[in-house]
C-alpha positions as CSV (number, residue, x, y, z in Angstrom):
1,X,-6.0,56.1,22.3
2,X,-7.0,58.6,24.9
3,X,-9.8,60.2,25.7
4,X,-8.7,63.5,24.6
5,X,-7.4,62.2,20.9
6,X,-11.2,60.2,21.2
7,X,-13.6,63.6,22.5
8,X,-16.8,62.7,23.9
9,X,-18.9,65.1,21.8
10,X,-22.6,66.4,22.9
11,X,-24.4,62.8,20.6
12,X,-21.6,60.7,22.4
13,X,-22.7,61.7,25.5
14,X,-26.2,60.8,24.9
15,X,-25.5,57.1,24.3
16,X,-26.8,54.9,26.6
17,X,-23.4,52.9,26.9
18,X,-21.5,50.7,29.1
19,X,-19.8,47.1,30.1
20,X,-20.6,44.2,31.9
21,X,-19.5,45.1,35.4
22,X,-18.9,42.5,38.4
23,X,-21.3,42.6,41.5
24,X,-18.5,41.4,43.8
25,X,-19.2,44.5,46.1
26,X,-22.9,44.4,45.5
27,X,-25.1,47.3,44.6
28,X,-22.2,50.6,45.9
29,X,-20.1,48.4,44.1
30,X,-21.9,48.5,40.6
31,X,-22.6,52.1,40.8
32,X,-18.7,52.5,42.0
33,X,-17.6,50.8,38.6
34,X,-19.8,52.8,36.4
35,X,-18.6,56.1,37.6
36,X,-15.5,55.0,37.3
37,X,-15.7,54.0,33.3
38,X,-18.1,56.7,32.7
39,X,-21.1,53.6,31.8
40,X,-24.1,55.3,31.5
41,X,-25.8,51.7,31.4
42,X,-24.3,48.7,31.8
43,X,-24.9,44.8,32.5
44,X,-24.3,42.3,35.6
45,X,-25.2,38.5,36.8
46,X,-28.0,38.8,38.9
47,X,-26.7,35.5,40.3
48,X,-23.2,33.9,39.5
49,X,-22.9,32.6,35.3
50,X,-23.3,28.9,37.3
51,X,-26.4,30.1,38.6
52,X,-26.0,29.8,42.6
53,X,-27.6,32.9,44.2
54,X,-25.7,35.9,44.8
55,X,-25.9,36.5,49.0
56,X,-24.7,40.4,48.7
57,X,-27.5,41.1,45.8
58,X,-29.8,39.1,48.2
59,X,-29.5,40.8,51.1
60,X,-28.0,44.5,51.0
61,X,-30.0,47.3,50.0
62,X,-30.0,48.4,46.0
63,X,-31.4,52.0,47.1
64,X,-27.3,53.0,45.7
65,X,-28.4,51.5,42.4
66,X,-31.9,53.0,42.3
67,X,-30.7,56.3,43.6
68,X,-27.8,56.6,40.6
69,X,-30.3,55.4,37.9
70,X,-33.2,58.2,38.6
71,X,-30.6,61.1,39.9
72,X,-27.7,60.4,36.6
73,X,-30.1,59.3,34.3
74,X,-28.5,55.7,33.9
75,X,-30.7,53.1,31.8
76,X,-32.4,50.5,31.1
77,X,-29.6,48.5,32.7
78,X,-29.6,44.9,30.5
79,X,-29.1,42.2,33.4
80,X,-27.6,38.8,31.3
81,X,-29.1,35.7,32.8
82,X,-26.7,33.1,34.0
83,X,-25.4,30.8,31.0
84,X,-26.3,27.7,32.3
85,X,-29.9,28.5,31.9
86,X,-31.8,26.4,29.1
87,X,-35.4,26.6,28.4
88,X,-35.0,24.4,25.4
89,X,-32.9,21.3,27.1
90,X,-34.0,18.0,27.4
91,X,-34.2,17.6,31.1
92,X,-36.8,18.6,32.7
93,X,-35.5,19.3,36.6
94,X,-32.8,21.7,34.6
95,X,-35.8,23.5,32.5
96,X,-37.4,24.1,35.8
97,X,-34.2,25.1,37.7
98,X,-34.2,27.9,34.9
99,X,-38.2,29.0,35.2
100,X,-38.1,29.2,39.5
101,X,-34.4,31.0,39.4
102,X,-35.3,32.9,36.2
103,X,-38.2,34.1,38.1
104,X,-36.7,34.7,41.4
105,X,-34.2,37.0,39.2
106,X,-36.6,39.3,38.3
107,X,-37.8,39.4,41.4
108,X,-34.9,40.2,42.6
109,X,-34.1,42.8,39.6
110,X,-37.6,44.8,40.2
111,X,-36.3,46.1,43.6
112,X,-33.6,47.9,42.0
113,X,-35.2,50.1,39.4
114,X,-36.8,53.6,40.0
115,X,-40.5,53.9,40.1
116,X,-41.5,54.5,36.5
117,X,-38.8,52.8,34.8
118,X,-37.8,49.8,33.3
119,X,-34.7,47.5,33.9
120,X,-33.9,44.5,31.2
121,X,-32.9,41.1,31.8
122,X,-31.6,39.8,28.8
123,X,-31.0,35.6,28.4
124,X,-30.1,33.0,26.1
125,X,-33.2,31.5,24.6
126,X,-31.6,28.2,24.8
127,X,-30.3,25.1,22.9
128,X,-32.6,22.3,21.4
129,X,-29.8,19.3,22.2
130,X,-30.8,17.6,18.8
131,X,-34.7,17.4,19.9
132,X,-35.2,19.8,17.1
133,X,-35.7,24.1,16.5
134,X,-39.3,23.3,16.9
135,X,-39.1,21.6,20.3
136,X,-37.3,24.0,21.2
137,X,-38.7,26.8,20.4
138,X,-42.2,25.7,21.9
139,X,-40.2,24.2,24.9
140,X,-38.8,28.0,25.1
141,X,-42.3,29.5,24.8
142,X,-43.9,27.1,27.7
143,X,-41.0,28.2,30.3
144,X,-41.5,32.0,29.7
145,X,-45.2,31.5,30.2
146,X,-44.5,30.0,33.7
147,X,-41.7,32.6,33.9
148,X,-44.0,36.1,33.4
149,X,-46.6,34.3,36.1
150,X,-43.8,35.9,38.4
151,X,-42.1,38.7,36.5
152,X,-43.4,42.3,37.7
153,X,-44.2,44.4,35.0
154,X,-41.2,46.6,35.8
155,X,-38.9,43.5,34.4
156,X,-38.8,43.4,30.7
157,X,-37.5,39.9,29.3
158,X,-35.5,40.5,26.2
159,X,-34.6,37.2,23.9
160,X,-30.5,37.5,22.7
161,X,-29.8,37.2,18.7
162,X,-27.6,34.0,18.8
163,X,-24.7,33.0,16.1
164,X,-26.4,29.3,15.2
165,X,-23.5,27.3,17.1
166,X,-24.2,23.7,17.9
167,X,-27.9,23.8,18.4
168,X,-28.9,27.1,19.8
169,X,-32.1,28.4,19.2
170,X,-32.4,32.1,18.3
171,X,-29.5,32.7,14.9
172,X,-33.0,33.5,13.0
173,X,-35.3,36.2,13.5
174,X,-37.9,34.1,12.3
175,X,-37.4,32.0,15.5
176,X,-37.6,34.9,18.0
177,X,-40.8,36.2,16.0
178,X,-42.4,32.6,16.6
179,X,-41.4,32.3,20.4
180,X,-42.9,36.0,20.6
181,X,-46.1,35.4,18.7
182,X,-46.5,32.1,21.1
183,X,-46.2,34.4,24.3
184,X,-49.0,36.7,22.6
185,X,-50.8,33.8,22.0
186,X,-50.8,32.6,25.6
187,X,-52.2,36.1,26.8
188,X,-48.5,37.0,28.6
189,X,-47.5,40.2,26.3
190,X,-49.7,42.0,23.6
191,X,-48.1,43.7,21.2
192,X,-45.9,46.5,21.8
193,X,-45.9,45.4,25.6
194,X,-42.9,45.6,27.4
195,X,-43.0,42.2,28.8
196,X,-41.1,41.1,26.1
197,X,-38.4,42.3,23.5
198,X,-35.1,41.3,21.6
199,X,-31.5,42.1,22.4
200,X,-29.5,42.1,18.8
201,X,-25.6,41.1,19.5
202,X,-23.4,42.8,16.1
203,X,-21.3,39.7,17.0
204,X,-24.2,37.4,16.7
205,X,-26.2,38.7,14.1
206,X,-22.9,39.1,11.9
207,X,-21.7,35.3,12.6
208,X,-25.3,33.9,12.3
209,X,-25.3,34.9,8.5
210,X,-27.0,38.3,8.8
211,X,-24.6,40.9,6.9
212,X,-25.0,44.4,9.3
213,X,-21.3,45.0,8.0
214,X,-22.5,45.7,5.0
215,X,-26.1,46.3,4.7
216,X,-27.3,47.5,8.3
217,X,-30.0,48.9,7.3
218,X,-31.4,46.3,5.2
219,X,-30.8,43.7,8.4
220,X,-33.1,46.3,10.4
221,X,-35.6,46.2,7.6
222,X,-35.7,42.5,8.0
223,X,-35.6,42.5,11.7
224,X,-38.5,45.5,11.8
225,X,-40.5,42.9,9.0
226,X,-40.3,40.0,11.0
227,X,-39.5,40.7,14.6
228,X,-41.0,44.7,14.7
229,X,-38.4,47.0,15.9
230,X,-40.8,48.3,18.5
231,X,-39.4,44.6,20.2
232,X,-35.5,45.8,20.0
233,X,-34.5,47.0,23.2
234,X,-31.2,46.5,23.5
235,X,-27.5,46.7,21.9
236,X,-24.9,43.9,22.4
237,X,-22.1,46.1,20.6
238,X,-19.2,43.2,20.1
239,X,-16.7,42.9,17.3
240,X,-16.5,39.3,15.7
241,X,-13.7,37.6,15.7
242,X,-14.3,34.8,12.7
243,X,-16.8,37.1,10.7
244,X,-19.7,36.8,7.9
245,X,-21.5,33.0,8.7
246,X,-18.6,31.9,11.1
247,X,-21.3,30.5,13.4
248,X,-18.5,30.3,16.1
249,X,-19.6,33.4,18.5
250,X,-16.3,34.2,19.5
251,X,-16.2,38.2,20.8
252,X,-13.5,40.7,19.1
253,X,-12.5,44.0,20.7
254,X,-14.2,46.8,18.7
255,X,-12.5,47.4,15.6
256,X,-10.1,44.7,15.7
257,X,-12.6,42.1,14.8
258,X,-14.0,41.4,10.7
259,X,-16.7,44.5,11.5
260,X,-14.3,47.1,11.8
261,X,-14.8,50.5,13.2
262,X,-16.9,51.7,10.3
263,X,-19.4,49.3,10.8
264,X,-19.7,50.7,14.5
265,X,-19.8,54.7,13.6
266,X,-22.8,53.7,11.6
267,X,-23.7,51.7,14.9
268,X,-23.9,54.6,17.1
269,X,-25.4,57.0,14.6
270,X,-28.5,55.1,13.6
271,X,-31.3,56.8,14.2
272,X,-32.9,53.5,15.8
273,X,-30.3,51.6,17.6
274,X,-28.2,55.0,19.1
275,X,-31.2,55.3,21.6
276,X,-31.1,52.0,23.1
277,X,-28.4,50.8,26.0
278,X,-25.4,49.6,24.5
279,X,-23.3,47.4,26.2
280,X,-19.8,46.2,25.5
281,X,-18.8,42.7,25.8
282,X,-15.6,42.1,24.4
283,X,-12.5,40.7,25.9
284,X,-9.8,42.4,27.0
285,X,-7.5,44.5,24.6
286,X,-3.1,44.6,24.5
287,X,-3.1,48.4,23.8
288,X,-4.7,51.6,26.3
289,X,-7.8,52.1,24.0
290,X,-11.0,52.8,26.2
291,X,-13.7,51.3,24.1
292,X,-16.8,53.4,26.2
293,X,-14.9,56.1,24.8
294,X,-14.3,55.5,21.6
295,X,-17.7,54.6,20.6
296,X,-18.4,57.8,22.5
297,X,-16.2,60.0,20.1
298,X,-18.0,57.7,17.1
299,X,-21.1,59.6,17.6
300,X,-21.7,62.4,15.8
């Protein structure tokens, strides 16, 4: 599909959307890529998915970044932590390698934002490892205390929806609202804050038993119940490839997945989620279809 059978209309346009782009030529290089796919927000490692440091984000100017953000109009930008990251494990020199480089990330992250704005940094709550979702879940709450002690206020944390595989923490709403409601509870971020806030995944959601393919509003209604929708910031806008309970978290290109590109038309014209950054994370495609563009020409 091209662009021009796929038009960008005026509501496309508007979409905060983009990909996860690589930072292997550093800040120019991020702003480079985005041009060049027409992102209008998009995602990045702060460090490498292994967690070692990223020397080119550490020591080369962002001012590119910054400059594109506040002059184009690009943003929130929703950084994913590195994957080896778990709040919720069993050993405790890993849980504390997460809290100092989680911190040290948004550090990092709060240099590259205009004055006045926000940038996201979006992570996996974590895995319990058979100690239970209560363990984890408090084990998640004690690390984000220590990890807001040194997040600037320009760094909003946001908590992924999860599909339930193995023993991840975060397939239930009610588990985000109680890791939330713990954070409140410890004084880090009052209501409506920005500290902290929820990324929903359409992949996760739909494989962790919450049916958005067929009742999206009535998932939101649930989310806005349990969660408050004044806590979703961001859109992880994924096809699924094993559908409705699957549990399996396993990314399909959009509309070739079990959601289907009905399910992501109503997607990009919902009056809540259409204002929030979007970003594609699905693997690559056989044909030429430009997904940015045709969730673009979804909008209407």
């Amino acid at each position: 599909m091209t662009e021009e059978e796929t038009p960008i209309t005026p509501a496309g346009v508007a979409l905060k959307l983009g990909q996860h782009l690589s930072t292997t030529d550093g800040w120019a290089g991020l702003v480079q890529q985005a041009k060049a796919a027409g992102n209008t927000s998009f995602a990045f490692f702060p460090r490498s998915p292994y967690g070692r440091e990223s020397k080119k984000l550490k020591t080369q100017d962002p001012t590119p970044l910054v400059e594109a953000q506040r002059d184009l109009g690009w943003g929130p930008l929703v950084v994913h932590a590195p994957y080896v990251y778990n709040l919720a494990g069993k050993d405790a020199s890993k849980r504390t390698f997460a809290i100092t480089s989680m911190q040290d990330d948004a550090q990092l992250l709060s240099t590259a934002v205009p004055d006045g704005h926000q940038i996201y940094f979006n992570f996996h709550p974590g895995s319990h490892v058979g100690q239970g979702i209560d363990t984890g879940i408090e084990l998640i709450a004690e690390g984000l205390t220590q990890v807001f002690e040194k997040t600037p206020s320009n760094v909003t944390i946001l908590l992924e929806t999860m599909a339930g595989k193995g023993t991840e923490v975060g397939s239930r709403f009610e588990e985000l609202a109680e890791i939330i409601a713990r954070l409140e509870a410890a004084g880090v971020s009052g209501p409506g804050a920005p500290g902290i806030g929820v990324t929903l995944d359409t992949c996760h959601v739909y494989d962790g038993g919450y049916d958005v393919k067929q009742n999206l509003t009535g998932v939101l209604a649930e989310f806005d119940a349990t969660v408050g929708l004044n806590r979703l910031k961001a859109i992880h806008i994924n096809d699924s490839k094993f559908g409705f309970e699957s549990h399996k978290d396993r990314h399909a290109p959009i509309g070739l997945g079990e959601l289907g590109v009905d399910f992501f038309r109503e997607v990009v014209n919902n009056p809540t989620l259409k204002k929030l950054p979007m970003i594609l994370e699905t693997p690559p495609r056989d044909d030429d279809v430009d997904e940015v563009a045709l969730l673009r020409g979804l909008a209407e």
